[in-house]
N, C-alpha and C positions, 0 to 999 in steps of 0.2 A: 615398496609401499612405505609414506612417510604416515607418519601420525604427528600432528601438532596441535598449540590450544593458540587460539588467539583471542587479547581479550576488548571486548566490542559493549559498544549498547543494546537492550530490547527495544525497539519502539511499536511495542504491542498497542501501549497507552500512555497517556501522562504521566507515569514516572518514571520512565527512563531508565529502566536497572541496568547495573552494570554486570554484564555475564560473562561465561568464557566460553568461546564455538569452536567444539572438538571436531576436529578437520582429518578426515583419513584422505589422503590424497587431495584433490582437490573436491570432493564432497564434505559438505556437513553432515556429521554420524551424530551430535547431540550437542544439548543447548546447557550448561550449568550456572547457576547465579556465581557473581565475583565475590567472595569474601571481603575484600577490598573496595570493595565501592561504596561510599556513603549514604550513598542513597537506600540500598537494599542488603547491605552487607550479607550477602554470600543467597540471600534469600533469593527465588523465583518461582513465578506463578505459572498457571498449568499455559496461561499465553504464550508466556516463553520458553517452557518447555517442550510445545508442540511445533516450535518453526521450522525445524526439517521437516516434519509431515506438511507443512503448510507450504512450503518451500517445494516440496519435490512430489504435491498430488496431481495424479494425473489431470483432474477437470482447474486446475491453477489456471486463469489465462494470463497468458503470455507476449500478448500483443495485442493493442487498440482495436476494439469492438465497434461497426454500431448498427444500430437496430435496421433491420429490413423488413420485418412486417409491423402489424401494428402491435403496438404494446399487449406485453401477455401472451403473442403465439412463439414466443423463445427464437426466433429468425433474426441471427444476427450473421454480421457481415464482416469481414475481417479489412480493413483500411492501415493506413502505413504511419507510422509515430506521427511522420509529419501533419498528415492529413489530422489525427483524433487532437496534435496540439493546436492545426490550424479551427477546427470545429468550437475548441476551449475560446480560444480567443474569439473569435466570431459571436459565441453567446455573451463572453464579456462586454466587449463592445457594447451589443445589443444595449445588454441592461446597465450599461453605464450611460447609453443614451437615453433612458427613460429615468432617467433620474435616482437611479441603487445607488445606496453608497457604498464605496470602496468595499469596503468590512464586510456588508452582507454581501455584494456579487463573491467574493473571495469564499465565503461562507456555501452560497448557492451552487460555486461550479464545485466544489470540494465535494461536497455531500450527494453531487451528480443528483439533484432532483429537477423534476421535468418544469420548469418552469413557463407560464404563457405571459408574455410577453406584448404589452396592450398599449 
């Protein structure tokens, strides 16, 4: 059994702390802010203290979704990276045909909101 730290970024949110991800074997056992990092020096929030739970919960998914009934009855469908990248692009396209700019379709497919497309 090894035990090691490795030291890594959070990207919980916009500021980027610099942590250290205590590693027992190859699982994460706990997340500690970097003392050394400028950004957050040694500080970290309860965001990046909870990544092994966020990391390793049962209901995490783990592979590209998508909806099989209608919105609201929770009926989803499990599809293959390729297919949820080819879906991305496909709505890109769309709304870059109708005149989105860059910035917001990048905006719109990120935030995965249902957009109608007219």
């Amino acid at each position: 059994m090894s035990y090691r730290i490795i030291k890594s970024t959070c990207r919980g949110c916009h500021s980027v702390c610099g942590v250290l991800l205590h590693m027992k074997d190859d699982k994460l056992v706990g997340v500690t802010g970097d003392p050394d990092s400028p950004t957050s020096r040694g500080y970290l929030c309860i965001k990046g203290k909870s990544a092994p739970e966020l990391l390793y919960h049962p209901d995490r998914l783990k592979y590209p979704m998508k909806r099989a009934g209608a919105r609201g009855e929770n009926k989803w469908q499990r599809i293959t990276w390729r297919g949820g990248k080819a879906r991305k692009a496909t709505t890109a396209r769309e709304l870059l045909d109708c005149g989105i700019s860059p910035i917001r379709v990048i905006i719109i497919i990120m935030s995965n909101k249902k957009v109608s497309v007219i």
